[in-house]
C-alpha positions as CSV (number, residue, x, y, z in Angstrom):
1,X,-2.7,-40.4,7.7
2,X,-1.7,-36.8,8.4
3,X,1.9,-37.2,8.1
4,X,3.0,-34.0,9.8
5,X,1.2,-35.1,13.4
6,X,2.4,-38.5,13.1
7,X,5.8,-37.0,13.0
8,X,4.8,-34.6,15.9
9,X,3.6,-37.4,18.0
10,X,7.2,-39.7,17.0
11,X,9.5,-36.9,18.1
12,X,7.2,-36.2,21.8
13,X,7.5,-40.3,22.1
14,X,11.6,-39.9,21.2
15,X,11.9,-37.0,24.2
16,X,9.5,-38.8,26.6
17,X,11.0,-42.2,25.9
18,X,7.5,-43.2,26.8
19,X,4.6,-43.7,25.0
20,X,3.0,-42.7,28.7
21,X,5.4,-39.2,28.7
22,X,4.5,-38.4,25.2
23,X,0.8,-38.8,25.5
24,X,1.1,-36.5,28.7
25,X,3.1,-33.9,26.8
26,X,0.7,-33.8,23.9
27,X,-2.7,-34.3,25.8
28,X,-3.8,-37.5,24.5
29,X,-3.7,-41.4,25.5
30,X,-0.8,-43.1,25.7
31,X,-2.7,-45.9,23.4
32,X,-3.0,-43.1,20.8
33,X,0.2,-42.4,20.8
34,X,0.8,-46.1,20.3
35,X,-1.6,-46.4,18.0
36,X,-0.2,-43.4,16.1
37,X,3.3,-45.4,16.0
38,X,2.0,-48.5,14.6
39,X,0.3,-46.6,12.2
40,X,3.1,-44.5,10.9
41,X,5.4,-48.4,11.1
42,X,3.0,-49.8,8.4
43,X,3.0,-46.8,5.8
44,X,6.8,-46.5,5.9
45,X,7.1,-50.8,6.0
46,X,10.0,-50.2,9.0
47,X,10.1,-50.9,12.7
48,X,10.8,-47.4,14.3
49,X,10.9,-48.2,18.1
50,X,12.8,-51.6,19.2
51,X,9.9,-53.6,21.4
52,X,12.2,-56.2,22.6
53,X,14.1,-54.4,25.0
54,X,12.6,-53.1,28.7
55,X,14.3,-49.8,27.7
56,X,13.0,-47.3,25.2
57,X,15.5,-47.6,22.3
58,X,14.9,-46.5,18.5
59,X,15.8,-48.8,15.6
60,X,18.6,-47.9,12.8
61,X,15.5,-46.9,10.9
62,X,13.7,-45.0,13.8
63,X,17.0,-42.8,14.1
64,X,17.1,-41.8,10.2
65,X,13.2,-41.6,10.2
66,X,13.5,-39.0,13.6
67,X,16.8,-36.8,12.4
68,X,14.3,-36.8,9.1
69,X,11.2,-35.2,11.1
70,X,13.6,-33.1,13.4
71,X,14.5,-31.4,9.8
72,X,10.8,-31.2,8.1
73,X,9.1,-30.0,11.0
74,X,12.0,-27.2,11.7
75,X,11.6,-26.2,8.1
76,X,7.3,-26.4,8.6
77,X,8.0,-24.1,11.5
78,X,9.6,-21.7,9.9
79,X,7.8,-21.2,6.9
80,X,4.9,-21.0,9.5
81,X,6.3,-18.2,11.5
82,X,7.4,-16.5,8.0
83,X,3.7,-16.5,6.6
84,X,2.6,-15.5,10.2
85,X,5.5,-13.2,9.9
86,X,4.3,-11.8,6.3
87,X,0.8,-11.4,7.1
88,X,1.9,-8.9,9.8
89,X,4.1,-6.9,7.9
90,X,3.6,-7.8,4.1
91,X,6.9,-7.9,2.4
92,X,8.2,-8.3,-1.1
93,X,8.1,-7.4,-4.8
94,X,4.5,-5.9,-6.0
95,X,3.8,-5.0,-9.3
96,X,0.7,-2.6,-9.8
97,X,-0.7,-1.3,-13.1
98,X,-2.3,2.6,-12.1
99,X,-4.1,5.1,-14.6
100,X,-1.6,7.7,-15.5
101,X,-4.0,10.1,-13.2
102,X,-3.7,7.7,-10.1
103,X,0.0,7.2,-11.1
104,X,0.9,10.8,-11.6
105,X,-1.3,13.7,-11.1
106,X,-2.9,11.9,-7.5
107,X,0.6,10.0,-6.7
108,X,1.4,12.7,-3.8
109,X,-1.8,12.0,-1.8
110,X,-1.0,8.5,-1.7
111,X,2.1,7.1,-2.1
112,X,4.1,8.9,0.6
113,X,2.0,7.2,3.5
114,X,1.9,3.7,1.7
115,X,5.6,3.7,1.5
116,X,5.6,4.6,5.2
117,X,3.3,2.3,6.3
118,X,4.5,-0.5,4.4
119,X,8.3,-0.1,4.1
120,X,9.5,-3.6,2.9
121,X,7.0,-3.6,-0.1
122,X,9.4,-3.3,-3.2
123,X,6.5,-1.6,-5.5
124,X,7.1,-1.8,-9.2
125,X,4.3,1.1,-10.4
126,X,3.4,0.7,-14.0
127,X,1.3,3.5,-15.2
128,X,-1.1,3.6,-18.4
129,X,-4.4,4.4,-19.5
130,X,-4.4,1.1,-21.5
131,X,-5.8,-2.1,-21.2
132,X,-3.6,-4.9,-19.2
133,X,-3.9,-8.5,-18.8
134,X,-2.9,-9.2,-15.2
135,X,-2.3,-12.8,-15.9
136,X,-0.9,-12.7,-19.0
137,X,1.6,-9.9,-18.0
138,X,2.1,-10.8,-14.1
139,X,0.6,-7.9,-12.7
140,X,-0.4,-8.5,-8.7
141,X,-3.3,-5.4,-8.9
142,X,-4.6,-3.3,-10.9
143,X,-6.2,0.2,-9.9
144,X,-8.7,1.5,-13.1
145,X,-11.0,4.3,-13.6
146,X,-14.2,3.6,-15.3
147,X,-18.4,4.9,-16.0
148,X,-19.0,1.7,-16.7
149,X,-19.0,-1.7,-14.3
150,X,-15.9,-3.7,-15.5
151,X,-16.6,-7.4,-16.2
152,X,-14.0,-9.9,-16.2
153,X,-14.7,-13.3,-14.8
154,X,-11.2,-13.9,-14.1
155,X,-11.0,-10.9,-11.8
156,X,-12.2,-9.9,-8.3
157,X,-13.2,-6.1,-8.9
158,X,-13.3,-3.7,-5.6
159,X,-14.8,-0.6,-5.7
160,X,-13.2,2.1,-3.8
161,X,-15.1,4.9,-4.0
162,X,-16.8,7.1,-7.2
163,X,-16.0,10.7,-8.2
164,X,-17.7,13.5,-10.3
165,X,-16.3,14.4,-13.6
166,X,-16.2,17.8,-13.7
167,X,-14.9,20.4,-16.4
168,X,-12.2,23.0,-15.2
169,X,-10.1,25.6,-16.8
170,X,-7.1,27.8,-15.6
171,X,-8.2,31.6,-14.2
172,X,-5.6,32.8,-17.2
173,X,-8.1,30.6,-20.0
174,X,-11.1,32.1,-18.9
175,X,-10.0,35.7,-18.1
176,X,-8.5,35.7,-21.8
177,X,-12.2,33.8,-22.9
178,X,-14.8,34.1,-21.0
179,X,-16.6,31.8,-18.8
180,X,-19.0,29.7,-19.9
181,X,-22.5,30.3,-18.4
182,X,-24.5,27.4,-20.5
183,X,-23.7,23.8,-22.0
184,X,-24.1,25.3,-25.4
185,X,-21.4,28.3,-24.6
186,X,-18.9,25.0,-24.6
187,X,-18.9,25.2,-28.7
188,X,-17.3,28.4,-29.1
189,X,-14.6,27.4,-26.6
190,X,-11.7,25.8,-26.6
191,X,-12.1,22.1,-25.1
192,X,-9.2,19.6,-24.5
193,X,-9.5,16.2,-25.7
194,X,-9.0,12.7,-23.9
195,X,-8.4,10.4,-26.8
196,X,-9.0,7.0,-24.6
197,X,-9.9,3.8,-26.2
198,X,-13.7,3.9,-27.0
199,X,-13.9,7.3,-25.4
200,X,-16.6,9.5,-28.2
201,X,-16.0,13.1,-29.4
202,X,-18.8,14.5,-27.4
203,X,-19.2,15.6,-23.3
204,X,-23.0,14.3,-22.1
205,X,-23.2,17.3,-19.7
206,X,-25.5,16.4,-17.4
207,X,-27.3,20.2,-15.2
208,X,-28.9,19.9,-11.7
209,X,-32.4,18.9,-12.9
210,X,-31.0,16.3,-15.2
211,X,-31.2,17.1,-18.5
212,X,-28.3,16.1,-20.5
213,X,-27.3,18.2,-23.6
214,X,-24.7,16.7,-26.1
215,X,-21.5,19.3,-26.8
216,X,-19.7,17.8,-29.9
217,X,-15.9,18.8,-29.2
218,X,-13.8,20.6,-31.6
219,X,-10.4,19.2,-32.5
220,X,-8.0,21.7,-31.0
221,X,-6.0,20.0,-28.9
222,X,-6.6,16.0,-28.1
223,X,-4.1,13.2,-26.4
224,X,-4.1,9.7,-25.5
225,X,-2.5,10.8,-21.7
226,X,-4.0,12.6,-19.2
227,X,-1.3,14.4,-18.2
228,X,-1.1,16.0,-20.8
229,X,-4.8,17.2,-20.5
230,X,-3.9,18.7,-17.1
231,X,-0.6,19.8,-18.2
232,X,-2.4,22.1,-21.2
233,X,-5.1,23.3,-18.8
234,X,-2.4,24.5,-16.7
235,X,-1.1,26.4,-19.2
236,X,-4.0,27.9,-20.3
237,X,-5.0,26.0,-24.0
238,X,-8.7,25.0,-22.4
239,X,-10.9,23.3,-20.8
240,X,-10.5,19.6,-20.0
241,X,-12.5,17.3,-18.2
242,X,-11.4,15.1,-14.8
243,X,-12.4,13.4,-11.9
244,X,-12.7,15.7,-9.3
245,X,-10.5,13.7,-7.1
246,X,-7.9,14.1,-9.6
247,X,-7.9,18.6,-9.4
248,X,-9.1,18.4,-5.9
249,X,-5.9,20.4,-5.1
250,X,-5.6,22.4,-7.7
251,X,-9.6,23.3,-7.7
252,X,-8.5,24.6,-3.4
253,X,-5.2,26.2,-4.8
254,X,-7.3,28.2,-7.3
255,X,-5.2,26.9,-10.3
256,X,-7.7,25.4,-11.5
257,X,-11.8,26.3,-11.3
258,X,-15.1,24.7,-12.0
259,X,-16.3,25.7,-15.0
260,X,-20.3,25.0,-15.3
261,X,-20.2,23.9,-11.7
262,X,-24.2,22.7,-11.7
263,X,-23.4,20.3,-14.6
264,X,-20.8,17.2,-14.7
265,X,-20.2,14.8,-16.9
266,X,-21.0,12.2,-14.6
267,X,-19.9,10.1,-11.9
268,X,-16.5,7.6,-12.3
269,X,-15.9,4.9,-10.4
270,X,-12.2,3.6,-9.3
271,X,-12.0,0.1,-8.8
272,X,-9.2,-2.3,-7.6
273,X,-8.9,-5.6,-9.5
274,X,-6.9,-8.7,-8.4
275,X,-7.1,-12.4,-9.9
276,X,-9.5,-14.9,-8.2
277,X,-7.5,-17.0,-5.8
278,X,-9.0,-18.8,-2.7
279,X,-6.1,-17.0,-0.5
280,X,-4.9,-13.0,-1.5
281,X,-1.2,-12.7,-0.7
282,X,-0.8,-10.4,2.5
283,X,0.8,-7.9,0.1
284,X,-1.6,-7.5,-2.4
285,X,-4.0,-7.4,0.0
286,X,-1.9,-4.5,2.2
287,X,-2.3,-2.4,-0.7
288,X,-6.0,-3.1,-1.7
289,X,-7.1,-2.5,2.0
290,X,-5.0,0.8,2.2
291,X,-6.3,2.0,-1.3
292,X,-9.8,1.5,0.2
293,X,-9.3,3.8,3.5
294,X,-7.2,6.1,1.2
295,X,-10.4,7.1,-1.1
296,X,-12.6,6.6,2.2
């Protein structure tokens, strides 16, 4: 028995004061709103309504069981208006794990209008180049920057759009050395480091016709955090390697410039990954779809 409707159909009888009046206000017979009655009587083992009078009068039962459905249903209705209310303007606490290049060096491009858009979304922005477990550590979303397809069977994984990895250097670097005309001219120069987890000492640099040459890198300057990469090619210690959606700015600002622009060290792709659930909170969702017309 759907408990909910029988209690829908018991407070229309209690207002009507007819099983006639109540099948007129909801649509249906009056026998299935009688019907409905006896029904609901023999799973709760009490008389509701009091059939031996000509008037319609509720039992001492009937009147506990209807204050009891006038209170459920209230409280049903507003939780429905509140999810109805949520999915049109998510709310609440979000916790996102970001690269440190989504979280810091491409934060400006995004998180202004996000904030605007969505202003009762308390985001919590964690940001690492590490690996996190979004179940073991409570994490809502997580955005990630990979050349490989990512593989978790726990995870949903959206794809929102792929990026070249290019290699730049600051005007000061290469007035002071040079610019590099070949792959090979990459050895006598001074090349910045990312020391990621299973990330190799060598750039696969990859020209127009696609051939792919090999540059083992020298161990000048290397760190675990990419903001530190673009920090030092700021300055002038060398040339690093990033998504060109991460220097899009700086490569239109002239801070920063190609260097080799016919090669690239191949494309990235940024995903978004959430845990498998049948139904994706109107939050989480909020951000995934605005991450996806961002990098549109």
């Amino acid at each position: 028995m759907d408990q909910l409707l029988a209690m829908r159909i018991f407070l229309a009888l209690v207002d009507a004061r007819s099983f006639s009046g109540a099948g007129e206000a909801l649509g249906i017979s009056h026998s299935s709103v009688s019907r409905q009655l006896k029904q609901t009587e023999a799973a709760l083992g009490v008389a509701l309504v009091a059939r031996s009078t000509r008037q319609f009068a509720l039992t001492s039962a009937g009147e506990r069981y209807h204050r009891h459905c006038v209170d459920i249903l209230a409280r049903v209705d507003a939780m429905t208006h509140a999810m109805a209310d949520e999915r049109e303007h998510p709310s609440g606490p979000l916790r996102v794990s970001v690269p440190l290049a989504i979280g810091t060096l491409e934060l400006p491009a995004w998180l202004p209008a996000f904030r605007l858009r969505y202003p009762d979304i308390d985001l919590t922005l964690s940001c690492s180049d590490q690996y996190v477990d979004l179940l073991a550590e409570g994490v809502d979303v997580a955005l990630r920057i990979s050349s490989t397809p990512l593989a978790d069977s726990r995870l949903v994984a959206k794809r929102l759009t792929v990026s070249n990895t290019v290699l730049v250097a600051s005007p000061a670097y290469l007035s002071q050395y040079g610019l590099p005309r070949t792959p090979n001219d990459l050895l006598s120069h001074r090349c910045l480091r990312f020391a990621g987890a299973n990330v190799p000492d060598v750039w696969n640099v990859t020209g127009t016709d696609g051939q792919t040459q090999r540059i083992a890198l020298q161990h000048g300057f290397t760190s675990d955090a990419i903001t530190a990469l673009f920090a030092a090619s700021l300055a002038g210690q060398g040339i690093a390697a990033f998504t060109e959606r991460t220097v899009r700015a700086e490569l239109a600002h002239g801070t920063l410039v190609r260097v080799l622009p016919q090669h690239s060290l191949g494309d990235s792709h940024y995903y978004a990954l959430y845990p498998q659930t049948r139904h994706v909170s109107p939050k989480v969702r909020a951000f995934i779809d605005f991450m996806v017309e961002h990098y549109r």
